[in-house]
N, C-alpha and C positions, 0 to 999 in steps of 0.2 A: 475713476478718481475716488478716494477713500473720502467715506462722510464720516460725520462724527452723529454719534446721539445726546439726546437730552435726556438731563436729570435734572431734579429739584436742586442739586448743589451749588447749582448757579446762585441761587437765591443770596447768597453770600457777597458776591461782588455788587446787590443791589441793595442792602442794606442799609448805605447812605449814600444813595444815587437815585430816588427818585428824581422824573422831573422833564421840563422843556416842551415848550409849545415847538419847539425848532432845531429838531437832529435832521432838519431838510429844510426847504427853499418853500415860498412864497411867489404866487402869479395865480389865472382866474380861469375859470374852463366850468362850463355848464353840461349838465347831462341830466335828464330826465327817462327813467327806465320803465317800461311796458307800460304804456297807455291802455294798451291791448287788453289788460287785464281789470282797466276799470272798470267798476259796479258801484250802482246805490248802497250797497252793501260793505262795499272796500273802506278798507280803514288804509290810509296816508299817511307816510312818513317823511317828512323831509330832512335832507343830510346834507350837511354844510362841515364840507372837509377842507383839510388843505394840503393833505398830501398828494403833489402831482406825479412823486414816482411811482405812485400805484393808484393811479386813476384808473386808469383800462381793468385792469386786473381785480379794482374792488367794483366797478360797476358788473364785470363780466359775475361776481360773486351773488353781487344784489339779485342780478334778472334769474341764477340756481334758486335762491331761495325765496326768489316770486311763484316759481315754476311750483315751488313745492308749498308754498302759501299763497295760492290764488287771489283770497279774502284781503290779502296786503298790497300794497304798492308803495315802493321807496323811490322818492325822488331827488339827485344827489348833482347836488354842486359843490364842485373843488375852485378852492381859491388859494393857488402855489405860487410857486416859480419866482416870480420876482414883484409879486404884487404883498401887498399888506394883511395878512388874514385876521390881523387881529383889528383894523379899522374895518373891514370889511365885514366882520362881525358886529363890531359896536352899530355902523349902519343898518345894517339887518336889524338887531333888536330896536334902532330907534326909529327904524319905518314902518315899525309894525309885522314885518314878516320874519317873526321867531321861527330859527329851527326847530323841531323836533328832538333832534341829534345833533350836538356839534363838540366842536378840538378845545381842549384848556392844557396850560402844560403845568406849571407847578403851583402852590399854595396863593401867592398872588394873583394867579387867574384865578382860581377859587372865589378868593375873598369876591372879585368883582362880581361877579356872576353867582355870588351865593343863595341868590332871592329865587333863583334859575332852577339849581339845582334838584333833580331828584333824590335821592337816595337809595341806591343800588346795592344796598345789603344783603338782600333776599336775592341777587341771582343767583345761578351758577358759575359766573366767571367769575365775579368777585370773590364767593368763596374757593375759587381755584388760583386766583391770582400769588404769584413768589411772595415770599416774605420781605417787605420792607417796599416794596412796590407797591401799595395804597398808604405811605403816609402822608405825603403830601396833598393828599386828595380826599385827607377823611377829617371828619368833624361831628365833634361832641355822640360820638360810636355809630357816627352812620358814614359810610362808603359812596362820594359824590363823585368818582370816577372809575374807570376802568383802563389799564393801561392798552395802548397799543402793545407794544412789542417792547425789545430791546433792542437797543444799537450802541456804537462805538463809534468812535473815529480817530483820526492819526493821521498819517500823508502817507497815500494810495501814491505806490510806485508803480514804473514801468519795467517788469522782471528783466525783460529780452536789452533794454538801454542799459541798465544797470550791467548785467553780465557781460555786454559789449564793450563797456567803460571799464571794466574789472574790478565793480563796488558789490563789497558783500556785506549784503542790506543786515543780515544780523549782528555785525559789526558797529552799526549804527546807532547806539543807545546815548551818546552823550553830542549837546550843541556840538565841541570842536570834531566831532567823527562827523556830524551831518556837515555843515561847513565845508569840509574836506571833499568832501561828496560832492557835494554842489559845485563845491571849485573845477574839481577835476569832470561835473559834466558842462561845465561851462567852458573849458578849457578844449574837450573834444565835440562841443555840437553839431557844428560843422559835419563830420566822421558819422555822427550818430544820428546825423539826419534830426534833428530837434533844434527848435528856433529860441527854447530858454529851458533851466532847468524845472523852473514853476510856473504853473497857469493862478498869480493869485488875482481874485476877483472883490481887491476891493471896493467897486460898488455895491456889495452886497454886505449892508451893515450885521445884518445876523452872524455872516462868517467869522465878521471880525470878533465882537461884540460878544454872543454867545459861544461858541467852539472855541475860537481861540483864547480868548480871554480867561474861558471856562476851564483850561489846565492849568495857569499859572492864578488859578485865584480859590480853585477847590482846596486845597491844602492851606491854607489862611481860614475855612470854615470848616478845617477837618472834614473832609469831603462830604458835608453832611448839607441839605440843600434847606433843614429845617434852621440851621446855626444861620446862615445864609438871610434866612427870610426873618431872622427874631436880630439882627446885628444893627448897630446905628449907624454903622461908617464899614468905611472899605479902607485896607493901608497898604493895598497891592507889594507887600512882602517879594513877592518876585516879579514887582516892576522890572526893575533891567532885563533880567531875562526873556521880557513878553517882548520889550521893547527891541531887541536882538533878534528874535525870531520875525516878529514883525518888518524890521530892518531884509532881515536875510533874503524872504521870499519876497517883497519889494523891489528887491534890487537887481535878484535874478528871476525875475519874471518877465513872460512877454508883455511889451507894452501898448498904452499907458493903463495903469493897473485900477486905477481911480476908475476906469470907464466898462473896466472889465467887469460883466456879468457871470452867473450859476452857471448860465446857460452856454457858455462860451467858455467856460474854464471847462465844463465836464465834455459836452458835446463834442466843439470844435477843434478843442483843445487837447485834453488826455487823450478821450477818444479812439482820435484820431492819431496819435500817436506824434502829435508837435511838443510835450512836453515830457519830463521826465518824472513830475511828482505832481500833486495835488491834496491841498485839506480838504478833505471830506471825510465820510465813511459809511457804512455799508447801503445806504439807503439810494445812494449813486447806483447799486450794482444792475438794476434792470434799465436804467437809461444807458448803462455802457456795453449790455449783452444786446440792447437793441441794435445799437451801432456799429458793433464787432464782436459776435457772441464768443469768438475763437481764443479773442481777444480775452473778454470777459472773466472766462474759463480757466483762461492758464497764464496768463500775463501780468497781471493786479495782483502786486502782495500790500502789504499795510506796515509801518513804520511806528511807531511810536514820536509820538512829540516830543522833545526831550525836553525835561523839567529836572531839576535837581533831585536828589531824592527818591526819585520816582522814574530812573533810567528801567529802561523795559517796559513799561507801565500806560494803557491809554484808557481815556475815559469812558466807562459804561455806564449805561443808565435808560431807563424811559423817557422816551423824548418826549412822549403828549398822551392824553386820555381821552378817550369818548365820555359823552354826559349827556342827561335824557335831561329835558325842556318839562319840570314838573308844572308848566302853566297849561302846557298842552292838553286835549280832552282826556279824560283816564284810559280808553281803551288804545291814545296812540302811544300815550305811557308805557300801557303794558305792552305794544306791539314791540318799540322801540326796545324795552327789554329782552324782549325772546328772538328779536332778530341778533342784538351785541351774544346774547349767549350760543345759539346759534352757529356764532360764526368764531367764537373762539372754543368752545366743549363740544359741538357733534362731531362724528368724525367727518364728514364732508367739512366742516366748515377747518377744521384741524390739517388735514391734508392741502386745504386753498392757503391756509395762512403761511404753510410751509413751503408748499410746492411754487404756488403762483404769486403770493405775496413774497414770499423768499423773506420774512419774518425770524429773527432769534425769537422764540414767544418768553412773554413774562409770565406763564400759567405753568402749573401742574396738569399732568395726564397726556404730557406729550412724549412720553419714552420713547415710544416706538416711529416717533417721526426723525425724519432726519434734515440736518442741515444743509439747506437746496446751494450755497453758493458760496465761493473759497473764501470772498471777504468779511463772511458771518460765521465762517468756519472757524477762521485765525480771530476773531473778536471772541469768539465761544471759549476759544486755547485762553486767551488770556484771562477771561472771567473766569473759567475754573481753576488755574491756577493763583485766582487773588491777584493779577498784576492788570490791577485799575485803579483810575480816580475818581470822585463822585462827578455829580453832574450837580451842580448848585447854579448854576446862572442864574433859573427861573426864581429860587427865592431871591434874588435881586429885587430891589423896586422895580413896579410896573414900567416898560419901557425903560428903563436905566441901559441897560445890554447894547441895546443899538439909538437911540434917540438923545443918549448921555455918552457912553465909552465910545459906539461905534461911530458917529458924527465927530465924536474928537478926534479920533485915530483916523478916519480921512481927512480932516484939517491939519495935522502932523502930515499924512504922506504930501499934503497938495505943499507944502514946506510954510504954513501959516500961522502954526504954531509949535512951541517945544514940545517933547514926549515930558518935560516935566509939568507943563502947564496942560497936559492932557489928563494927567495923572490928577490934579488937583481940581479940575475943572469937573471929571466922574467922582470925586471924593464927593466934594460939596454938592452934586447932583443927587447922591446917593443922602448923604446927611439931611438935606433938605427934603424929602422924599419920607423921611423918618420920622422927620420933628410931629 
């Protein structure tokens, strides 16, 4: 399979795409790594993540580089999948057991956690990090985050369904062609062995909330996540069309949609090959190589979401950053530091983030790595070529995303209220949030 390489050019499509606690799912999973290597001597890290697609994979990273720093020991709980990671945080700081290390996504989480914050000026990742990837993370010239990675998203198709149907996904850049699409796989399901053309999971307020919402409302903040975060109102400019899209995959999804979980849409569901599309994007890719790596490999291309204006086009950005607990003792400060740099500048930790993490990275000095997997290939294609949106959700008010839009928009699908009193109900959420 042809990989692509990295260059600093990327840095372009992230310009005005910082951002997001949430280009992934929410649930809770503990893990505590080599005990084996305690001593009187050992200096303690603890790590309070919430990415579950790369649990396995970032503890398996932790225990290489205990192996190679003895004198450390990192202890790491992930809290993903369908649980809250951002209450699960605030509980953590209010019971006393501060992380070390933990997730913030854009300038909002900042603000709250400002008192928190280290200053990660003096690493090495931060001076390697893309250009435009620490603004929403930096304050008064000091550097309070470090990005993960890059990601994208759009609606992950099914190649083999589609070319059984006779849809040719590149064809697809405007609502009436996807529409068409969906007809016509709704028309042969039966034939094609699939029970709907969508797994949507609106129980999960982030999907709606942030990703969905976050295409048809970056182009109102010029896809900039800082206009976002400094705005006093929202005027959803392309309501109807969110409203439409939202309609679309509602309607032709398996049901009932309200009930439908992450977990059930990616697993059960694409997967396994009962549907024919899903919203997501590349951060799915190692729960779907676990399931059907065959699959994984050569069957998942990525569609664009269609938005006016912005046909061919999908959103790229930083979904979320690490940040060191300056309350912590100074030498787990500094351990916390040399372990983040570590794992995104050596080459061991460069290779893990590529190979095993299957990471687009947000850093300079990765030319020679290559891109591990086809749905952060085709995100890569389009970030070179300039055809993306920013990612602004996170300068939203705190909670606004899902606790304001995304509560609204499953009281619309439960049929309890209009899409225009949803509309007005996240304005005034938003305005009141400002004052």
């Amino acid at each position: 399979m042809k990989r692509n390489k990295f260059y600093s050019g990327i840095a372009t499509a992230l310009l005005a795409s910082t951002v997001a606690l949430t280009g992934c799912s929410f649930g809770s999973d503990d893990s505590s790594s080599s005990d084996d290597n305690a001593s009187g001597d050992a200096v303690t890290v603890d790590v309070f993540q919430f990415k579950v697609e790369f649990k396995d994979q970032f503890e398996e990273l932790v225990s290489m580089y205990e192996e190679e720093n003895p004198d450390v020991n990192i202890n790491v709980k992930t809290v993903g999948g369908g649980n809250d990671y951002g209450a699960s945080l605030k509980t953590s700081f209010s019971s006393g057991e501060e992380p070390d290390i933990f997730n913030v996504g854009g300038p909002t989480d900042v603000d709250e956690y400002e008192q928190y914050l280290a200053d990660l000026s003096d690493t090495d990742a931060a001076n390697a990090a893309l250009e435009g990837t620490l603004s929403g993370v930096s304050r008064n010239d000091q550097v309070l985050g470090l990005p993960f990675n890059q990601e994208g998203y759009g609606l992950l198709y099914n190649k083999k369904v589609f070319e059984e149907a006779g849809i040719n996904a590149e064809e697809i850049t405007t609502f009436e062609a996807l529409e068409e699409a969906v007809q016509t796989l709704e028309d042969q399901k039966g034939e094609l062995g699939i029970d709907a053309p969508f797994a949507f999971p609106a129980k999960e307020k982030w999907v709606i909330g942030n990703h969905l919402a976050n295409a048809y409302i970056a182009d109102e903040f010029n896809n900039d996540i800082m206009e976002a975060y400094e705005a006093d109102t929202i005027e959803f400019q392309m309501g109807d069309q969110m409203k439409r899209f939202v309609d679309l995959q509602n309607e032709y999804s398996v049901q009932p949609t309200l009930s439908l979980d992450y977990s059930q849409q990616v697993e059960e569901n694409f997967s396994l090959g009962k549907v024919a599309m899903i919203q997501q994007g590349n951060w799915v890719y190692n729960t779907i190589e676990s399931m059907d790596p065959e699959f994984a490999e050569n069957n998942v291309g990525l569609l664009p979401i269609p938005v006016e204006g912005y046909e061919g086009s999908i959103p790229v950005g930083v979904p979320n950053y690490w940040v060191v607990n300056k309350e912590s003792e100074d030498e787990v400060v500094q351990a916390s530091k040399d372990f983040l740099d570590w794992m995104y500048t050596s080459d061991q930790g460069k290779k893990f983030v590529t190979e095993e993490f299957k990471f687009i990275p947000a850093y300079e000095g990765y030319e020679d790595q290559e891109i591990a997997d086809p749905i952060s290939q085709e995100i890569y294609e389009y970030a070179n070529e300039g055809n993306t949106l920013g990612w602004v959700f996170l300068g939203a008010p705190t909670g606004w995303t899902e606790d304001a839009f995304g509560v609204a928009v499953q009281e619309y699908l439960a049929g309890d209220i209009s899409w225009e009193e949803v509309e007005q109900r996240a304005t005034q959420a938003w305005e009141d949030a400002r004052q």
